[in-house]
mmCIF entry with sequence, helices, sheets and N, C-alpha, C, O atoms, coordinates in Angstrom:
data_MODEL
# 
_entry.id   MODEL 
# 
_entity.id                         1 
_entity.type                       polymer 
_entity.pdbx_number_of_molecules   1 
# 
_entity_poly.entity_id                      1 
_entity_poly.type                           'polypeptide(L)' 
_entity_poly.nstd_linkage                   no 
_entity_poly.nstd_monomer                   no 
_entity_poly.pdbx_seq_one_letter_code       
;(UNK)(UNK)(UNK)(UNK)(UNK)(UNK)(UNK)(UNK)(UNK)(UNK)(UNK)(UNK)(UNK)(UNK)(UNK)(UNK)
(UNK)(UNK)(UNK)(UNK)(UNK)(UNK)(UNK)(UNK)(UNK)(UNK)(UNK)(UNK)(UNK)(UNK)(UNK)(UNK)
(UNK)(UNK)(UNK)(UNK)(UNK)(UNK)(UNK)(UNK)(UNK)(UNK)(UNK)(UNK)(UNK)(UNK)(UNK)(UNK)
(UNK)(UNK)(UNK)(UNK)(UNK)
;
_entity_poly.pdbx_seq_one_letter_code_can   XXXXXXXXXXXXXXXXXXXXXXXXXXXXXXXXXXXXXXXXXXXXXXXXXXXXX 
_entity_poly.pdbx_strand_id                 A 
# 
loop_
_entity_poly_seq.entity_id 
_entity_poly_seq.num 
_entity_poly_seq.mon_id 
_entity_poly_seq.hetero 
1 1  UNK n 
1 2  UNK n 
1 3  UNK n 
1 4  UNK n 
1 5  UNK n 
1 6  UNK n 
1 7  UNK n 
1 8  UNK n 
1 9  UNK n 
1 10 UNK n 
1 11 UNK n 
1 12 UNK n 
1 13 UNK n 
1 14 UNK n 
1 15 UNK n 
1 16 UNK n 
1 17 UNK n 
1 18 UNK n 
1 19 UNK n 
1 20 UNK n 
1 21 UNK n 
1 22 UNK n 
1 23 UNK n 
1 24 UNK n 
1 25 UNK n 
1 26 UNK n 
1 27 UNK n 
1 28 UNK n 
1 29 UNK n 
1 30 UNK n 
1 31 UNK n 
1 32 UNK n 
1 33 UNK n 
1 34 UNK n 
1 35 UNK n 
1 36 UNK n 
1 37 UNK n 
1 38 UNK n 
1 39 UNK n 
1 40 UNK n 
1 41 UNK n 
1 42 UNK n 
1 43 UNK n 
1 44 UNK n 
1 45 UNK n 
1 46 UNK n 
1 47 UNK n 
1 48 UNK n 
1 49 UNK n 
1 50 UNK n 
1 51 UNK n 
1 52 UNK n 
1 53 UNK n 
# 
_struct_asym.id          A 
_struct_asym.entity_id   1 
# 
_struct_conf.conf_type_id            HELX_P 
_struct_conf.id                      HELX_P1 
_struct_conf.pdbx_PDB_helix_id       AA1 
_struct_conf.beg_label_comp_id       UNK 
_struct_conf.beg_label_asym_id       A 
_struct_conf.beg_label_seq_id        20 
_struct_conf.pdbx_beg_PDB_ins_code   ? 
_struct_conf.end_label_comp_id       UNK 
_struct_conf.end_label_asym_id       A 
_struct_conf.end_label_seq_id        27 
_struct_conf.pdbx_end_PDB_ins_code   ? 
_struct_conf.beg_auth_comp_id        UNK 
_struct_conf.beg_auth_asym_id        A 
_struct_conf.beg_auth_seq_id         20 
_struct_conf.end_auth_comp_id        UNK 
_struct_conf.end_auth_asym_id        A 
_struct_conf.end_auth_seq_id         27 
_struct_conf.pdbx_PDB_helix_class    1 
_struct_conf.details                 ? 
_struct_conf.pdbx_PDB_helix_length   8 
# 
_struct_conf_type.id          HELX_P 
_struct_conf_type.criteria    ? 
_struct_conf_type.reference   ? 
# 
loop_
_atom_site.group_PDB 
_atom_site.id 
_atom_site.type_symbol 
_atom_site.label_atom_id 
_atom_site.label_alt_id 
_atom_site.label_comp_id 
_atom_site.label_asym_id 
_atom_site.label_entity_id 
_atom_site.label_seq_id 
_atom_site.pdbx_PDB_ins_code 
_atom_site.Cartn_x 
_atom_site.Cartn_y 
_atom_site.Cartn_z 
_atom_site.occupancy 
_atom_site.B_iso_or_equiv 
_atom_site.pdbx_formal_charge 
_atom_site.auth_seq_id 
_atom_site.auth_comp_id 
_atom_site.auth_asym_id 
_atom_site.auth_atom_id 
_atom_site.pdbx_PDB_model_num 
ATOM 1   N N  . UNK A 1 1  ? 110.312 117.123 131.982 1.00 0.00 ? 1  UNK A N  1 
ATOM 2   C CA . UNK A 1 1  ? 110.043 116.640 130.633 1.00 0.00 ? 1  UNK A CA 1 
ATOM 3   C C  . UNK A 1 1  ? 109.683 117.832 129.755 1.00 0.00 ? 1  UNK A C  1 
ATOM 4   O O  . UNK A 1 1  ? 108.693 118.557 129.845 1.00 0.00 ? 1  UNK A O  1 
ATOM 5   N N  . UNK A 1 2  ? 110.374 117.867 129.163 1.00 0.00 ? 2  UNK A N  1 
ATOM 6   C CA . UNK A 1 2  ? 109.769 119.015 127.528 1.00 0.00 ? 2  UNK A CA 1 
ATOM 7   C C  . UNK A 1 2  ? 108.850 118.770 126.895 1.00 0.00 ? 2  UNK A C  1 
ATOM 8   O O  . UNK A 1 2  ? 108.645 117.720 126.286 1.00 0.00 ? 2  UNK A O  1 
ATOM 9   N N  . UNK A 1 3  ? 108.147 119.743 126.955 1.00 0.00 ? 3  UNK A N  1 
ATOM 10  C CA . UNK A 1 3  ? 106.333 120.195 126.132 1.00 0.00 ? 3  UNK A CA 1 
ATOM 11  C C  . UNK A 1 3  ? 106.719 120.108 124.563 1.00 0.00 ? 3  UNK A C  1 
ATOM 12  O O  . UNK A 1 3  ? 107.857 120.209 124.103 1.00 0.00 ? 3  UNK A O  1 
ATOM 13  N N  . UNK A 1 4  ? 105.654 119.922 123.925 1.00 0.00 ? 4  UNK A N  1 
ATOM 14  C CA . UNK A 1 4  ? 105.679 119.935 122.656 1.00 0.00 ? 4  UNK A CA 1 
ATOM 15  C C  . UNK A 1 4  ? 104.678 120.629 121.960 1.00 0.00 ? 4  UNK A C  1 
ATOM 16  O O  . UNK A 1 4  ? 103.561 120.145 121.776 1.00 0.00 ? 4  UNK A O  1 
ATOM 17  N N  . UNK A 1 5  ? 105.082 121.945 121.489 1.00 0.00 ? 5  UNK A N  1 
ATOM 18  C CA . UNK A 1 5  ? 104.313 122.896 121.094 1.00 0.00 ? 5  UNK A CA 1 
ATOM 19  C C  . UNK A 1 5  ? 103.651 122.491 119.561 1.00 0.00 ? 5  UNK A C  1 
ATOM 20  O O  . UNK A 1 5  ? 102.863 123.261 119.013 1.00 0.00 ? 5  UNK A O  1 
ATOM 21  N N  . UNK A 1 6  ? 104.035 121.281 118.980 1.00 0.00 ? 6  UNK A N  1 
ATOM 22  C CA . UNK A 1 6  ? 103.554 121.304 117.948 1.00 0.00 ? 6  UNK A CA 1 
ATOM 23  C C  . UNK A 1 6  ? 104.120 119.884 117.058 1.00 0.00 ? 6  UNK A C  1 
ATOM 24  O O  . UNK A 1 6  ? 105.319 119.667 116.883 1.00 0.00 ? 6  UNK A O  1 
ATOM 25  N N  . UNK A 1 7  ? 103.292 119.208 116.674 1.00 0.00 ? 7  UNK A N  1 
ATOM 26  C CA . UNK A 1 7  ? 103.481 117.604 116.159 1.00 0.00 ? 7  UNK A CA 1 
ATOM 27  C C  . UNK A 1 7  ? 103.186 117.713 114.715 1.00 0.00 ? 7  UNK A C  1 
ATOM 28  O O  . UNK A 1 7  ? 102.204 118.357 114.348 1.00 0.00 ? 7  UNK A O  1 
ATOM 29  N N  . UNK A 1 8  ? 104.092 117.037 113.740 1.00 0.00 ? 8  UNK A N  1 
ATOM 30  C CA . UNK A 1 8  ? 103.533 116.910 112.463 1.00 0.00 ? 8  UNK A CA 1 
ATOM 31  C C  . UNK A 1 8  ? 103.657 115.092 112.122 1.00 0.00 ? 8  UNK A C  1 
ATOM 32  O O  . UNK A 1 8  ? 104.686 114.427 112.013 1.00 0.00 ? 8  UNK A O  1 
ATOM 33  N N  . UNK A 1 9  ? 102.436 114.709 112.029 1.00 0.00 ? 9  UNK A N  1 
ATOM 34  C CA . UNK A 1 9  ? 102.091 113.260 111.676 1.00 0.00 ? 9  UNK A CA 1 
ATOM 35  C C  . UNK A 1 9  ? 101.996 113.425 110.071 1.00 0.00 ? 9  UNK A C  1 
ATOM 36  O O  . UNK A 1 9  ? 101.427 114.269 109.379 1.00 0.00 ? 9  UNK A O  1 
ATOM 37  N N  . UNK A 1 10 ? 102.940 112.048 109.680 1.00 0.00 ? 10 UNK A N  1 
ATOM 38  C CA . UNK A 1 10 ? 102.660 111.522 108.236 1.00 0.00 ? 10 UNK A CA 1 
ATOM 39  C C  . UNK A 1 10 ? 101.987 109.891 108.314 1.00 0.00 ? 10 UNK A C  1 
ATOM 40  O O  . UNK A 1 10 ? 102.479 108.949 108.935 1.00 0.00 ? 10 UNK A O  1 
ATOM 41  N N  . UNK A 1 11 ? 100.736 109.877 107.500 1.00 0.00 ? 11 UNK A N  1 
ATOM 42  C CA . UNK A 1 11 ? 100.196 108.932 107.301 1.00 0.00 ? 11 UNK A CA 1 
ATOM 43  C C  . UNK A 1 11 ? 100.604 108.097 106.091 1.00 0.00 ? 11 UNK A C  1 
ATOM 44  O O  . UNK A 1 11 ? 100.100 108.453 105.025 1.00 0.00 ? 11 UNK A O  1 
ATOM 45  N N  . UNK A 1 12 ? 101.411 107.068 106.069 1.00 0.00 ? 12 UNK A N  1 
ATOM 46  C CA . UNK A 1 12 ? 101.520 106.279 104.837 1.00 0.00 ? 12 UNK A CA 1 
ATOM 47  C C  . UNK A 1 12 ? 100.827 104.869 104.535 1.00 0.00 ? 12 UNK A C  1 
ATOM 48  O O  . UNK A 1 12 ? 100.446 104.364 105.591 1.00 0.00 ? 12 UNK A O  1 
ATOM 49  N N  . UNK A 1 13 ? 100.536 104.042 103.365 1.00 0.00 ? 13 UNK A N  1 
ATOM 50  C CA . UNK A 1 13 ? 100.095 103.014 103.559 1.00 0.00 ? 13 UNK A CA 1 
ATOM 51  C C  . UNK A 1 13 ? 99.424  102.810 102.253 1.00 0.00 ? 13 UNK A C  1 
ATOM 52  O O  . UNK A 1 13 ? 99.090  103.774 101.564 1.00 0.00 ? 13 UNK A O  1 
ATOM 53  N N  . UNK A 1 14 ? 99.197  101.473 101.862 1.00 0.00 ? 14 UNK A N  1 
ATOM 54  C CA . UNK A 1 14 ? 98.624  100.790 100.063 1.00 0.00 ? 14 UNK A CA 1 
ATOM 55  C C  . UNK A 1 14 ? 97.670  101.828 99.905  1.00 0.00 ? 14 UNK A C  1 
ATOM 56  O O  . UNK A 1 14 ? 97.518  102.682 100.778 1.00 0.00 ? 14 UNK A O  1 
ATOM 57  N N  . UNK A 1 15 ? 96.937  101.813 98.723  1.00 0.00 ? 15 UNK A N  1 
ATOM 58  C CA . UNK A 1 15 ? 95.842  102.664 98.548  1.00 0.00 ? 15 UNK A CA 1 
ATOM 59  C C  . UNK A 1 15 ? 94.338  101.083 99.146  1.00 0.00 ? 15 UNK A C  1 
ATOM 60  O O  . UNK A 1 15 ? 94.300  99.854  99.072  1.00 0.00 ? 15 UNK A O  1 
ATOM 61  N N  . UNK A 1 16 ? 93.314  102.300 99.727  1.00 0.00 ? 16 UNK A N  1 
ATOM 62  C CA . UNK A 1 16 ? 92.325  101.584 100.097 1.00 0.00 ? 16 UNK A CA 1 
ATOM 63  C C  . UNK A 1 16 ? 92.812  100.938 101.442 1.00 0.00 ? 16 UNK A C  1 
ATOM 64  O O  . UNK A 1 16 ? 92.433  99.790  101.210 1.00 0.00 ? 16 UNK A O  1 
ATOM 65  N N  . UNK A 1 17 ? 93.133  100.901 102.135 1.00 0.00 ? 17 UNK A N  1 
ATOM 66  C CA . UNK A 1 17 ? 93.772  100.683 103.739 1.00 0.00 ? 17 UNK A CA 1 
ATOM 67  C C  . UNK A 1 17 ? 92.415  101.341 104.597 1.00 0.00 ? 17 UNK A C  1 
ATOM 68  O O  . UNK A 1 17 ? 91.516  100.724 105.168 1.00 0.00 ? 17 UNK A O  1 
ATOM 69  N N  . UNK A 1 18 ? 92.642  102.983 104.449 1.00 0.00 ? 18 UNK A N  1 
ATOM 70  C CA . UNK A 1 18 ? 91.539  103.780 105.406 1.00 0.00 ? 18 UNK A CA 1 
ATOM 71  C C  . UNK A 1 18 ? 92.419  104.694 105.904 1.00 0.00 ? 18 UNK A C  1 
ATOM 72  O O  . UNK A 1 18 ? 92.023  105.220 106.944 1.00 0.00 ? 18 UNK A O  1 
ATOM 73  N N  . UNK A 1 19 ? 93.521  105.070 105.493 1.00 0.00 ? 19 UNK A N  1 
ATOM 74  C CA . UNK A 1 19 ? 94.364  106.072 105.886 1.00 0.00 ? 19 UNK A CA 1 
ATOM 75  C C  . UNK A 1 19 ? 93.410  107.147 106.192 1.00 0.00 ? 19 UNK A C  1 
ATOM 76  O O  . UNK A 1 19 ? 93.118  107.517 107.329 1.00 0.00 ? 19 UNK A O  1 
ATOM 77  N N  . UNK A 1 20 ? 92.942  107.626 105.076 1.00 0.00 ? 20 UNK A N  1 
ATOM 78  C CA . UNK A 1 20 ? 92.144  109.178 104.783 1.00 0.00 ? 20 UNK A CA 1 
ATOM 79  C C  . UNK A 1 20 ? 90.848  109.408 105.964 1.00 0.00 ? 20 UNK A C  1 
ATOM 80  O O  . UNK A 1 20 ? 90.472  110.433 106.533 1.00 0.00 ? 20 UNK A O  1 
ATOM 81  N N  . UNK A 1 21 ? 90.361  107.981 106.048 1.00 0.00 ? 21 UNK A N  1 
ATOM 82  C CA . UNK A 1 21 ? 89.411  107.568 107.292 1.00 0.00 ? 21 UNK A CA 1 
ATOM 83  C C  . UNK A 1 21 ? 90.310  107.184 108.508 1.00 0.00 ? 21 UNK A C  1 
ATOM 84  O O  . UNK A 1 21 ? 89.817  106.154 108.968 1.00 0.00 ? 21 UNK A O  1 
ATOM 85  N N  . UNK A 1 22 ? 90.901  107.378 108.902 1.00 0.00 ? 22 UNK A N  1 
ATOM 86  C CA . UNK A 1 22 ? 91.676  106.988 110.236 1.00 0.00 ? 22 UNK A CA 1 
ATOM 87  C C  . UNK A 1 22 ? 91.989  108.751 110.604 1.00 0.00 ? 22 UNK A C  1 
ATOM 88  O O  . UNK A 1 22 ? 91.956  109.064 111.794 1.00 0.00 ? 22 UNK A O  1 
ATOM 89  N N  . UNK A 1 23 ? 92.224  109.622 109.773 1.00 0.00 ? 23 UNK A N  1 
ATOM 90  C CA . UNK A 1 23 ? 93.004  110.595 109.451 1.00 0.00 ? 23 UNK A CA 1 
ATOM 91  C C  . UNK A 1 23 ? 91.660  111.360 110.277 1.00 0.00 ? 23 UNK A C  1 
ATOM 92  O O  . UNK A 1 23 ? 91.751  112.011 111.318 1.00 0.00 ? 23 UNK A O  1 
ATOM 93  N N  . UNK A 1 24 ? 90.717  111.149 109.687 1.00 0.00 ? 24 UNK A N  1 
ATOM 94  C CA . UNK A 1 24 ? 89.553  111.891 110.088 1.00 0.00 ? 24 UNK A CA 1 
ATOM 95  C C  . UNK A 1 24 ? 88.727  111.679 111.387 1.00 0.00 ? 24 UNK A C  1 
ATOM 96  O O  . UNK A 1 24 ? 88.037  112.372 112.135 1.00 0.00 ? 24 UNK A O  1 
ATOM 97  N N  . UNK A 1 25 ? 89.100  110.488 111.300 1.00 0.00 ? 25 UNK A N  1 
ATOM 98  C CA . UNK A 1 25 ? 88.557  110.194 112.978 1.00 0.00 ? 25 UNK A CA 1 
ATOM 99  C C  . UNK A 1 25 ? 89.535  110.665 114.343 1.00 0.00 ? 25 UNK A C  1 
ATOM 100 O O  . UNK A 1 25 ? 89.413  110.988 115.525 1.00 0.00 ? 25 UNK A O  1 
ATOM 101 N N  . UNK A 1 26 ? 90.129  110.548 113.748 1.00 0.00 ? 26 UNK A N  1 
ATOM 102 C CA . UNK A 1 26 ? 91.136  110.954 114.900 1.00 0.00 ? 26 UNK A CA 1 
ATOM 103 C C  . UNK A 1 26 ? 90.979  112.848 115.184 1.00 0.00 ? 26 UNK A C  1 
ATOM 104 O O  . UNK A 1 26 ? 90.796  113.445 116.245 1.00 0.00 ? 26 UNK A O  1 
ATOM 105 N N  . UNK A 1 27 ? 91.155  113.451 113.618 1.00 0.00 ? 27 UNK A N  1 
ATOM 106 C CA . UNK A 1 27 ? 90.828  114.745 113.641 1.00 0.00 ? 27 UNK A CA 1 
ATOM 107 C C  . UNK A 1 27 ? 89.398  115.310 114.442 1.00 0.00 ? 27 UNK A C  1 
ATOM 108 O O  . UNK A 1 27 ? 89.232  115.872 115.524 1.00 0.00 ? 27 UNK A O  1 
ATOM 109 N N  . UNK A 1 28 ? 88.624  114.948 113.541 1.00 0.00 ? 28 UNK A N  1 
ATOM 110 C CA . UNK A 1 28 ? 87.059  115.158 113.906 1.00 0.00 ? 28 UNK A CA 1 
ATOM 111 C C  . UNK A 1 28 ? 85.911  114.606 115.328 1.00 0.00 ? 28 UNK A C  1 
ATOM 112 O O  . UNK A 1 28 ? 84.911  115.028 115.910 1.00 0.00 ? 28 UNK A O  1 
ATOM 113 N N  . UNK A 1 29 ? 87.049  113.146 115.381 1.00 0.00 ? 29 UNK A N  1 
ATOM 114 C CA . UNK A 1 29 ? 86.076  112.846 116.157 1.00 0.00 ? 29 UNK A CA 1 
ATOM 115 C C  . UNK A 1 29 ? 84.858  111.947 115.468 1.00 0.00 ? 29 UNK A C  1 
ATOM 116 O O  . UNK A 1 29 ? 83.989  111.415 116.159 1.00 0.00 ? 29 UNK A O  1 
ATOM 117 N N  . UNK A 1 30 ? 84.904  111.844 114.020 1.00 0.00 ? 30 UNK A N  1 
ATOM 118 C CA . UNK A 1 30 ? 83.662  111.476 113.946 1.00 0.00 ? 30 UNK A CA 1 
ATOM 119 C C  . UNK A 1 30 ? 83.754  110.291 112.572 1.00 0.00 ? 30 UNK A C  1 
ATOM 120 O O  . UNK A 1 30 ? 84.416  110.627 111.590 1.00 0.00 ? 30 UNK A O  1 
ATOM 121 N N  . UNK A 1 31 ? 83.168  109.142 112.583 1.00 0.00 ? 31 UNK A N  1 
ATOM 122 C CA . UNK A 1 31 ? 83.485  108.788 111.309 1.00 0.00 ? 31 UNK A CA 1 
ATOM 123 C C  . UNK A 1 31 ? 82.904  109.040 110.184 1.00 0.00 ? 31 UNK A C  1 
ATOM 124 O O  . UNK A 1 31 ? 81.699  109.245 110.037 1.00 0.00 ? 31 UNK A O  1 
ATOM 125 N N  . UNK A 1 32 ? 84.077  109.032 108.998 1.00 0.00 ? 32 UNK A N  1 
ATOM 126 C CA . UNK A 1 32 ? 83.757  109.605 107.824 1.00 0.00 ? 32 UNK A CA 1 
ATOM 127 C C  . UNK A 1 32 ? 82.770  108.216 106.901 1.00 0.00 ? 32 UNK A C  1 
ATOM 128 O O  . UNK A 1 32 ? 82.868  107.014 106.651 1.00 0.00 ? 32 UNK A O  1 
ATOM 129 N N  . UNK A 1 33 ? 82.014  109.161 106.707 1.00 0.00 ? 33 UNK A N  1 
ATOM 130 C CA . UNK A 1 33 ? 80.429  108.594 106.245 1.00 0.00 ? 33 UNK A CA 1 
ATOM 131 C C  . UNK A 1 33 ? 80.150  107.534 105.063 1.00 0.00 ? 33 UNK A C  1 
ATOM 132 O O  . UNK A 1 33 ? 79.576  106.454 104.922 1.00 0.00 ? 33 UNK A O  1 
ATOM 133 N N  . UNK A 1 34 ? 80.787  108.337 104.395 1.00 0.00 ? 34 UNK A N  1 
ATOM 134 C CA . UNK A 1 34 ? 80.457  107.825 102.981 1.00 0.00 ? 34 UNK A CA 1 
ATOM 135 C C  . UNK A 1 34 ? 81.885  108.697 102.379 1.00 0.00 ? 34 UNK A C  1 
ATOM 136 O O  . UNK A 1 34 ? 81.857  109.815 101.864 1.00 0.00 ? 34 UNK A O  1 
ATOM 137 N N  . UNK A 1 35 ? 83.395  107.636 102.664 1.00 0.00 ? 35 UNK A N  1 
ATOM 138 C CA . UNK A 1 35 ? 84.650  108.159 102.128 1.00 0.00 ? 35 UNK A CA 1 
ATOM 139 C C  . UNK A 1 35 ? 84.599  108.091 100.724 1.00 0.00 ? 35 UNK A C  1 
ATOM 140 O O  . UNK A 1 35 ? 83.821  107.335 100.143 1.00 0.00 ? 35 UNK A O  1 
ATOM 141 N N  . UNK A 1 36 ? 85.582  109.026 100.005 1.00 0.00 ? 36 UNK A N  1 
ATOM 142 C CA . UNK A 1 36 ? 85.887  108.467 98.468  1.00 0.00 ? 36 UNK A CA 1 
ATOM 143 C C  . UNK A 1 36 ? 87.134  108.380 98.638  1.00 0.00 ? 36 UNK A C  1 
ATOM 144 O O  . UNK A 1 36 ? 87.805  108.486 99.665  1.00 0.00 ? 36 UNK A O  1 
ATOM 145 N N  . UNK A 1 37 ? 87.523  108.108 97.194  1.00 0.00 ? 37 UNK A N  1 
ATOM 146 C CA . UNK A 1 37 ? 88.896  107.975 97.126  1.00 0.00 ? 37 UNK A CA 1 
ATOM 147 C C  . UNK A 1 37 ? 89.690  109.468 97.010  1.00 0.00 ? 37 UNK A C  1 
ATOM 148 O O  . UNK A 1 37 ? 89.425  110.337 96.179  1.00 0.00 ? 37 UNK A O  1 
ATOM 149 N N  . UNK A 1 38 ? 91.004  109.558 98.336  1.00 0.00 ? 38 UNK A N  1 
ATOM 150 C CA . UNK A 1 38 ? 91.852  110.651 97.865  1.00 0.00 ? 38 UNK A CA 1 
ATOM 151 C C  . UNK A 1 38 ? 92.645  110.224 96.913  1.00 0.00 ? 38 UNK A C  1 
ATOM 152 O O  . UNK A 1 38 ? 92.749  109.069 96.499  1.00 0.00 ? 38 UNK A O  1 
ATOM 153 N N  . UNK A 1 39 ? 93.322  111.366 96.495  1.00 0.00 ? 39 UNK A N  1 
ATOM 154 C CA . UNK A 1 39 ? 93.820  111.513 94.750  1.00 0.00 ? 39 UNK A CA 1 
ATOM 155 C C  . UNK A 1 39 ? 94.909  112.500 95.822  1.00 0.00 ? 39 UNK A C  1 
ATOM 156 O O  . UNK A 1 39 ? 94.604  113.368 96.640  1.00 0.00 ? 39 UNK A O  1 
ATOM 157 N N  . UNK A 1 40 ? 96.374  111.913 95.391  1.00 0.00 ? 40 UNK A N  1 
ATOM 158 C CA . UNK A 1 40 ? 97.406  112.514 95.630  1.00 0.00 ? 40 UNK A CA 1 
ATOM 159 C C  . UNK A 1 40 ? 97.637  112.765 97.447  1.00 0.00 ? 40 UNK A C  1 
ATOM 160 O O  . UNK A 1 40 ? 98.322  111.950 98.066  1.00 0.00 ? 40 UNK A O  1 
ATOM 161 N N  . UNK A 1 41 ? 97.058  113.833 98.091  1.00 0.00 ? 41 UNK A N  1 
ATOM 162 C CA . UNK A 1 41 ? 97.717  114.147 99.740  1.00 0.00 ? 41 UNK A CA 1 
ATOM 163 C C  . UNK A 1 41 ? 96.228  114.563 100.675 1.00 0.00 ? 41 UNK A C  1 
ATOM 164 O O  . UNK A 1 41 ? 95.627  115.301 99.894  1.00 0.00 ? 41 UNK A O  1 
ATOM 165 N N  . UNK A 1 42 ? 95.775  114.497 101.352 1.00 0.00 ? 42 UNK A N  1 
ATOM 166 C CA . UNK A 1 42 ? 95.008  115.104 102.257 1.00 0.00 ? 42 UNK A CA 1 
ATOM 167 C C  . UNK A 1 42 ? 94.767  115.845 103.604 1.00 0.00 ? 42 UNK A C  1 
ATOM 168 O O  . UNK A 1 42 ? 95.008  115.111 104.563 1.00 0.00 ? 42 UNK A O  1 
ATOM 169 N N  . UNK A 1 43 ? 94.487  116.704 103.833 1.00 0.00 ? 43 UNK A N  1 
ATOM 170 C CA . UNK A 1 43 ? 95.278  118.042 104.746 1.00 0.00 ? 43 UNK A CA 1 
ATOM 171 C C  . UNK A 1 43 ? 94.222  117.464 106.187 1.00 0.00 ? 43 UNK A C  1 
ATOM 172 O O  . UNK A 1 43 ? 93.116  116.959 105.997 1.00 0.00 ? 43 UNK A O  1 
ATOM 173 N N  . UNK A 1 44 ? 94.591  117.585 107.044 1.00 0.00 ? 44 UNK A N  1 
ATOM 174 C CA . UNK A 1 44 ? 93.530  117.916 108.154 1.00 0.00 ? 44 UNK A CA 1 
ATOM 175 C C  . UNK A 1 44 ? 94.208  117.963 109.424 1.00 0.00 ? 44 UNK A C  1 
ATOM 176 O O  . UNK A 1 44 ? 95.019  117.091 109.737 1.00 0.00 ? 44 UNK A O  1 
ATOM 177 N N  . UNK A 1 45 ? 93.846  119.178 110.363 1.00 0.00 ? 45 UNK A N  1 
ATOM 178 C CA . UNK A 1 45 ? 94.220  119.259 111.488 1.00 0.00 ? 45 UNK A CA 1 
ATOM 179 C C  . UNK A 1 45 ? 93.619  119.483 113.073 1.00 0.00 ? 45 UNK A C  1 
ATOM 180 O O  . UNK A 1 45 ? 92.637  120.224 113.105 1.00 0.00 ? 45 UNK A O  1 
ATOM 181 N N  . UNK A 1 46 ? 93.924  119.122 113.962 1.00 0.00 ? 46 UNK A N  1 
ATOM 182 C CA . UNK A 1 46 ? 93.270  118.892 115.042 1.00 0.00 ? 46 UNK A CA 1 
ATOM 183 C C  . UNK A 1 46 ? 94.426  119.816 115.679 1.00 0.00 ? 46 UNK A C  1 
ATOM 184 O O  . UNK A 1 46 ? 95.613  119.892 115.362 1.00 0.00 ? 46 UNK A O  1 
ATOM 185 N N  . UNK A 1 47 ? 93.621  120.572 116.794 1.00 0.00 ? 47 UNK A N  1 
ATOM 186 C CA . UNK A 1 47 ? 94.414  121.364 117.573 1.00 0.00 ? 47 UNK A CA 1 
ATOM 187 C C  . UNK A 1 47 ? 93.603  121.409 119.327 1.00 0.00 ? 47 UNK A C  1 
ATOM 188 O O  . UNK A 1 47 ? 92.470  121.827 119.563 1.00 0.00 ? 47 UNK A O  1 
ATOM 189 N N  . UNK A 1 48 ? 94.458  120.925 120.200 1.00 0.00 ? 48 UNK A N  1 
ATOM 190 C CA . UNK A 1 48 ? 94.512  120.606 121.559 1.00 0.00 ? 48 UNK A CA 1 
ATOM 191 C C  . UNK A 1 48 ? 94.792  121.742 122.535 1.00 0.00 ? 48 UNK A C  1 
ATOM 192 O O  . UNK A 1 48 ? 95.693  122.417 122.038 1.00 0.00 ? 48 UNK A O  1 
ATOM 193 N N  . UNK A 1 49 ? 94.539  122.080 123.318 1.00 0.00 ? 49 UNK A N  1 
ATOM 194 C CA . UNK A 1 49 ? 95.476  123.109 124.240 1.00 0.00 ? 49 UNK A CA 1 
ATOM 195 C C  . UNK A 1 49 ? 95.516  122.578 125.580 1.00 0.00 ? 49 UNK A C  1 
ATOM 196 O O  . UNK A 1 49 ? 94.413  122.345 126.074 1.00 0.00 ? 49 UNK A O  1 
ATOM 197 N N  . UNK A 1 50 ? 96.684  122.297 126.384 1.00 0.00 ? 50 UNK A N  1 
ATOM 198 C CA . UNK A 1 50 ? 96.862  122.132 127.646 1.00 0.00 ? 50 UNK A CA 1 
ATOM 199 C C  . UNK A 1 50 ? 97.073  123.063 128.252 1.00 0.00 ? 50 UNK A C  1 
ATOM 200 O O  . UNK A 1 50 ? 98.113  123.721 128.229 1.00 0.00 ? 50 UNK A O  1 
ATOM 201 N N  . UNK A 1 51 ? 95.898  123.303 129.033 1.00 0.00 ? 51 UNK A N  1 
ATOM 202 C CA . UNK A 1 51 ? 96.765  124.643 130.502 1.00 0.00 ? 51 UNK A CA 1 
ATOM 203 C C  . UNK A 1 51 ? 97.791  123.764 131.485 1.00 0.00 ? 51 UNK A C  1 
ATOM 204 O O  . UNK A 1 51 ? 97.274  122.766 131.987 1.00 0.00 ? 51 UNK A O  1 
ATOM 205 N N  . UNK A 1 52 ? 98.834  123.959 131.730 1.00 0.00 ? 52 UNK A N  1 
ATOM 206 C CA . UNK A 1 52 ? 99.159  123.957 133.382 1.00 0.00 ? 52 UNK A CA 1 
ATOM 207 C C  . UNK A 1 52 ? 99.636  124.977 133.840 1.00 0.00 ? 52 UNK A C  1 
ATOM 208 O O  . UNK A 1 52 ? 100.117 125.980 133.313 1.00 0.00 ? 52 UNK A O  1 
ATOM 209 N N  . UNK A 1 53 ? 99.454  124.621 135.018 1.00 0.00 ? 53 UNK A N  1 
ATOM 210 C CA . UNK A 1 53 ? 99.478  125.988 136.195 1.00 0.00 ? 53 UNK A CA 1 
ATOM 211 C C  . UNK A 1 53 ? 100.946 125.282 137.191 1.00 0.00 ? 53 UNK A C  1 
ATOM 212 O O  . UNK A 1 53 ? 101.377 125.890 138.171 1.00 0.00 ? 53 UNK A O  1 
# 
């Protein structure tokens, strides 16, 4: 099976859904507290590393 050195996810969906909060939990780990509203795109990235031997 072929590795995948690198994933780009697009989040779409109505405004007020929880995109921007789904976005962050998944990134961080942690939920976002007290969200506001994004305005236009929002960046965030999570980075993994698998060893195999």
């Amino acid at each position: 099976m072929a590795s995948l050195d690198r994933v780009k996810v697009l989040v779409l969906g109505d405004s007020g859904v929880g995109k921007s909060s789904l976005v962050h939990l998944l990134c961080q780990n942690q939920v976002l507290g007290n969200p506001s509203w994004t305005v236009g795109c929002s960046v965030d990235v999570r980075v993994l590393f698998s060893y195999t031997t």
